[in-house]
C-alpha positions as CSV (number, residue, x, y, z in Angstrom):
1,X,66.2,66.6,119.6
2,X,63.4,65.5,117.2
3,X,63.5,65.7,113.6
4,X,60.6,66.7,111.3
5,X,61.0,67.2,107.5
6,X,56.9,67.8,106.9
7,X,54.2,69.9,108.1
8,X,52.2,67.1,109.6
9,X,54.8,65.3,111.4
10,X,55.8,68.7,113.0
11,X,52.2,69.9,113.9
12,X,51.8,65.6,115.3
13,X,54.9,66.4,117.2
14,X,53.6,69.9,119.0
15,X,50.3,69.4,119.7
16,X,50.5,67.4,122.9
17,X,52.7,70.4,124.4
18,X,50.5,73.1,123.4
19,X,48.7,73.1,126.3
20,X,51.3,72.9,129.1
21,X,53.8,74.2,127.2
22,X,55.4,77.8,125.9
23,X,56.7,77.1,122.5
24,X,59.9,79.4,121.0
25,X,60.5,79.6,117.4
26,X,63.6,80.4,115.5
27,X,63.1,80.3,111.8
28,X,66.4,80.0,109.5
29,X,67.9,79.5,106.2
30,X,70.7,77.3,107.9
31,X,74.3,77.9,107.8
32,X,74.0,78.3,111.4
33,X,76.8,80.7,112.9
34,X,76.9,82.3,116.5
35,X,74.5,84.8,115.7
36,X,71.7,82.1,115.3
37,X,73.1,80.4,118.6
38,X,72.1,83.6,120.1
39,X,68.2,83.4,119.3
40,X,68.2,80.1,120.0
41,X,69.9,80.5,123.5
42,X,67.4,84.1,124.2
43,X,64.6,81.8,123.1
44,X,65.3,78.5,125.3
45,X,65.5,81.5,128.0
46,X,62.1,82.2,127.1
47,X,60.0,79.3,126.5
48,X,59.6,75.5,127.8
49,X,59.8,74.2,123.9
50,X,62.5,75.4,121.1
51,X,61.8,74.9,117.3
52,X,64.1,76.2,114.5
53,X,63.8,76.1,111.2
54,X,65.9,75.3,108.4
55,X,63.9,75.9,104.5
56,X,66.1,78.0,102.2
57,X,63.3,80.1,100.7
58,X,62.8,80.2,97.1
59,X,60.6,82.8,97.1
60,X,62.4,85.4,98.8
61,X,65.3,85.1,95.8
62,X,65.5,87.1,92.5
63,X,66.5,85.5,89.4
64,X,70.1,86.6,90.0
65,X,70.8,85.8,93.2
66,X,72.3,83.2,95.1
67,X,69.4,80.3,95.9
68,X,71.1,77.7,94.2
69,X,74.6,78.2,95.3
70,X,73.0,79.2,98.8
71,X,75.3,77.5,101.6
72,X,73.3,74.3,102.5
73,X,75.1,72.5,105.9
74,X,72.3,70.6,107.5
75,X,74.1,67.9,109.0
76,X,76.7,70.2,111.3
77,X,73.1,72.8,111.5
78,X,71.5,70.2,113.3
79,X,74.8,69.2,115.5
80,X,74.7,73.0,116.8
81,X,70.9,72.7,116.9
82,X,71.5,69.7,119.6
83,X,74.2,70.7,121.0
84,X,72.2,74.1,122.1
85,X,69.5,72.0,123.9
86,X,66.7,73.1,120.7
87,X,63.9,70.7,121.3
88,X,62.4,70.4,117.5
89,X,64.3,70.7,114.3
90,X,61.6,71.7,111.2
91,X,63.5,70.8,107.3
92,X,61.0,70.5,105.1
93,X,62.1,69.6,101.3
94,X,59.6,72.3,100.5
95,X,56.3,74.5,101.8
96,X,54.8,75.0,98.3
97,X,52.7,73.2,96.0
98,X,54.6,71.3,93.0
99,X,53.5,74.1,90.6
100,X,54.0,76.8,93.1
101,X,51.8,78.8,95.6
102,X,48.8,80.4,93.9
103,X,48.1,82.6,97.1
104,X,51.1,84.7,98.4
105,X,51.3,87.6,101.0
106,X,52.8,91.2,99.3
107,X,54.6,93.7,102.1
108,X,53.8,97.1,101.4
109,X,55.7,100.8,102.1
110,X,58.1,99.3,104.4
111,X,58.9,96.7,101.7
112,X,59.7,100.0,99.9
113,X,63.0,101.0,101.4
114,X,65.9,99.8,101.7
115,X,66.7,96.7,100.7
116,X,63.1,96.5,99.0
117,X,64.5,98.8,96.3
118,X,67.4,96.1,94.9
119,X,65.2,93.1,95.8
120,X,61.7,93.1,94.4
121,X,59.6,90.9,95.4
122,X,62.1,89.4,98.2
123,X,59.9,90.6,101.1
124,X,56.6,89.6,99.7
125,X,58.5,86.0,99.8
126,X,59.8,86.6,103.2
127,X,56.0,87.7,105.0
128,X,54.4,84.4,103.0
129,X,57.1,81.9,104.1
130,X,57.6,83.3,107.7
131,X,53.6,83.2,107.8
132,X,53.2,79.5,106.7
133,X,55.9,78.8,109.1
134,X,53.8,80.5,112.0
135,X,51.0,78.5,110.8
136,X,52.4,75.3,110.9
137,X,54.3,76.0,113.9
138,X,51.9,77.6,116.1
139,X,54.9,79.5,118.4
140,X,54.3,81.9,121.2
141,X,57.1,83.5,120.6
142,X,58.9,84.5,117.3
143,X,62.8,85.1,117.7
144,X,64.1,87.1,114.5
145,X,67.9,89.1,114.3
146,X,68.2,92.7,114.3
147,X,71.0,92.5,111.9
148,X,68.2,91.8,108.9
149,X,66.0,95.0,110.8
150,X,64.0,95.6,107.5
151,X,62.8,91.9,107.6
152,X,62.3,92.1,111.5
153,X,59.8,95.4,111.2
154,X,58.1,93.8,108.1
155,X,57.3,90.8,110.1
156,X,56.1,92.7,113.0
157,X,54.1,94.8,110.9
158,X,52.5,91.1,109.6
159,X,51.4,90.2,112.8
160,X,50.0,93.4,114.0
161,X,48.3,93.7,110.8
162,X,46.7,89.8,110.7
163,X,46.5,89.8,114.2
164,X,48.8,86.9,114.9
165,X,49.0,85.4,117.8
166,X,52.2,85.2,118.4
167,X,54.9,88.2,120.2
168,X,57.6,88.8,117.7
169,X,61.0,90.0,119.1
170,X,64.3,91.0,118.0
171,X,67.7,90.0,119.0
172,X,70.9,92.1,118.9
173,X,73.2,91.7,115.9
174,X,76.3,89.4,117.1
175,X,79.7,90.4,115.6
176,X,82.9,89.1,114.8
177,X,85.7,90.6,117.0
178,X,86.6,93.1,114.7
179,X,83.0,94.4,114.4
180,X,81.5,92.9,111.1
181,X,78.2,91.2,111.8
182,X,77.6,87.8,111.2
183,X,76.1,86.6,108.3
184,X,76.0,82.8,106.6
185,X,77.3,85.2,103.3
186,X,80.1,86.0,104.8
187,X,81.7,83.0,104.0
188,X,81.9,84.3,100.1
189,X,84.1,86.8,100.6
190,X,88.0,85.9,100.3
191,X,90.6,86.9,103.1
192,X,91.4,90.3,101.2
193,X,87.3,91.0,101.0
194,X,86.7,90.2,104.4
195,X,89.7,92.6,105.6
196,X,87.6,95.1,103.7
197,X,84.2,94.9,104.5
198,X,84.9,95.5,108.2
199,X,84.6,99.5,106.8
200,X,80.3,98.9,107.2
201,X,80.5,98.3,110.8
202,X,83.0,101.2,111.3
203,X,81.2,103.5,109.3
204,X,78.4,102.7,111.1
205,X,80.3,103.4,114.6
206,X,81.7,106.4,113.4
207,X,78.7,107.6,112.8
208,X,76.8,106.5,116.0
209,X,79.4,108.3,118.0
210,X,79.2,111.8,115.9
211,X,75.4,111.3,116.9
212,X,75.9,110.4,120.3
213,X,78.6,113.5,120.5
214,X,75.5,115.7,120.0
215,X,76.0,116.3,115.7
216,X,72.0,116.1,114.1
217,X,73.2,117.1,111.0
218,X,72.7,114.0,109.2
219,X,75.0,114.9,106.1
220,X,78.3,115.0,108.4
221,X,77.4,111.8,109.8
222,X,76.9,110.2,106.2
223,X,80.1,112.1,105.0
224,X,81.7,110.6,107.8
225,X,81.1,107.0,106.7
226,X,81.2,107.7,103.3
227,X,84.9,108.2,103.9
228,X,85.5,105.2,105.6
229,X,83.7,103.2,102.9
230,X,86.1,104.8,100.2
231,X,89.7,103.7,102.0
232,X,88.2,100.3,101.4
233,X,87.1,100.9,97.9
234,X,83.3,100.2,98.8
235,X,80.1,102.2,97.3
236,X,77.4,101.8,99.7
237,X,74.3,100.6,97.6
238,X,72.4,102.7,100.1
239,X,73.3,104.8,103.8
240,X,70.6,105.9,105.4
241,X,69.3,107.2,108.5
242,X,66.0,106.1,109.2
243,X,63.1,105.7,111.9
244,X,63.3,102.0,113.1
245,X,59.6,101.6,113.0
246,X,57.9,103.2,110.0
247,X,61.6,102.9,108.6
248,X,61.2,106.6,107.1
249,X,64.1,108.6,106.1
250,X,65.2,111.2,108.8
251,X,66.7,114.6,107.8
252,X,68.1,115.6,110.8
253,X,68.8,114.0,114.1
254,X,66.4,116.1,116.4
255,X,64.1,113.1,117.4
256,X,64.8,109.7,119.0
257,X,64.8,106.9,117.7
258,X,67.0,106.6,114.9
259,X,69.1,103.9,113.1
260,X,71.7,104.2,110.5
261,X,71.2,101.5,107.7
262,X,74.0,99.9,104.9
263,X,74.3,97.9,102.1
264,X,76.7,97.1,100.1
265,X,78.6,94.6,97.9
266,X,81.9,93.5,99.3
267,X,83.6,90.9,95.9
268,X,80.5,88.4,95.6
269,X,78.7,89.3,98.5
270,X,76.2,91.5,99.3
271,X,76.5,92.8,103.2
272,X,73.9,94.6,105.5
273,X,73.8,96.3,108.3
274,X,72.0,98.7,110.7
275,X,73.0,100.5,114.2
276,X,70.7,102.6,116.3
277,X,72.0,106.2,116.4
278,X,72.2,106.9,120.3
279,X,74.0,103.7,122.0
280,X,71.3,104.9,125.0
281,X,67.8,103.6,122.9
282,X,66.8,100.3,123.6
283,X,65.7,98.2,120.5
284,X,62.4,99.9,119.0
């Protein structure tokens, strides 16, 4: 595995293979867990080349969030990154200008929803990092997680929009065995949180089988969670059912495709989540 830290030396590095070659890329903030193993084994099913990235984004954090106590493990990242066969590891000290970018993207109404409502701004930084990225790496093929669905719509959205040349494609959320989905911010939460915020993935489950029972009254199914989130003392900062494309709230269950969406703050962390309503529907 080859180890770039700039734009240049990665572009000097990729441009022989173009080409002959299909190039995969998995961009990352680090803190690799399983779930990033997974894009990274889909993608080396995929391509002849695998690049992942590790930049931890300023741009995509509010001034009260986590950026500078954001979990930063390069050294066992790029043992996994090896160890998984990935051809080309990208960790650049930065992508912007010493005095900061001057030109940015901005994500519009699907920025909106969702998570855009508690993080403004954070997708704007998102589309303008995962852009540069695309432009520096050149990939084929884009490899993103369906856990962070928002994010993954947003940046299909980017390319359709900018016509990018590049095929963008999700990859299903990996869990831990008790269902909560894996996340580098799981790590915050202490034993008696963790316990806890397993109640997101079974509120989601309980309400993908009232749906897939035949109930389209989406109040029943939101009750339904609701009540699991209160036995573990958690308040959903939002639980929505929503189209997975134009990510547009749904009143009632009577067309396909659907997918429930959470957020919430477990102790220190703040969790997401997302399920598609009818196990049947293949990733929109």
């Amino acid at each position: 595995m080859r180890i770039a830290h700039t734009p240049a030396e990665i572009r000097r590095q990729l441009k022989s293979l173009r080409a002959s070659k299909t190039i995969a890329f998995v961009p990352t903030m680090g803190c690799l867990h399983a779930g990033h193993m997974s894009l990274i084994r889909k993608a080396k099913q995929l391509a002849d080349i695998v690049v992942v990235s590790i930049y931890v984004n300023p741009l995509q954090f509010g001034p009260n969030e986590d950026l500078d106590n954001y979990p930063r493990t390069f050294d066992a990242d790029a043992k996994l990154c090896a160890d998984a066969g990935v051809d080309f590891l990208f960790n650049p000290a930065t992508l912007y200008p010493a005095s900061g970018p001057k030109i940015t993207l901005k994500a519009t109404q699907l920025s909106e929803h969702l998570c855009g409502k508690a993080r403004p701004g954070h997708f704007d930084g998102v589309v303008t990092v995962v852009n540069i990225l695309f432009n520096i790496v050149q990939p084929d093929i884009a490899l993103f997680g369906e856990k962070d669905w928002q994010q993954l719509a947003i940046i299909r959205r980017m390319v359709s929009d900018l016509q990018m040349a590049v095929e963008v494609l999700g990859v299903e959320t990996v869990r831990e065995p008790d269902g909560l989905a894996m996340s580098s911010r799981n790590r915050y939460l202490s034993e008696t949180d963790r316990n806890r915020a397993v109640a997101l993935s079974k509120a989601l489950r309980a309400m993908q089988q009232l749906a897939t029972a035949g109930e389209s009254d989406i109040g029943v199914l939101k009750d339904r969670a609701n009540a699991i989130l209160a036995a573990a003392d958690i308040s959903a900062e939002y639980l929505d059912v929503r189209n997975p494309n134009s990510l547009k709230n749904k009143n009632r269950l009577n067309s396909r495709p659907a997918r429930a969406f959470i957020a919430a703050r477990v102790g220190s962390a703040r969790l997401i989540d997302n399920i598609p309503l009818h196990q049947t529907e293949e990733s929109q």
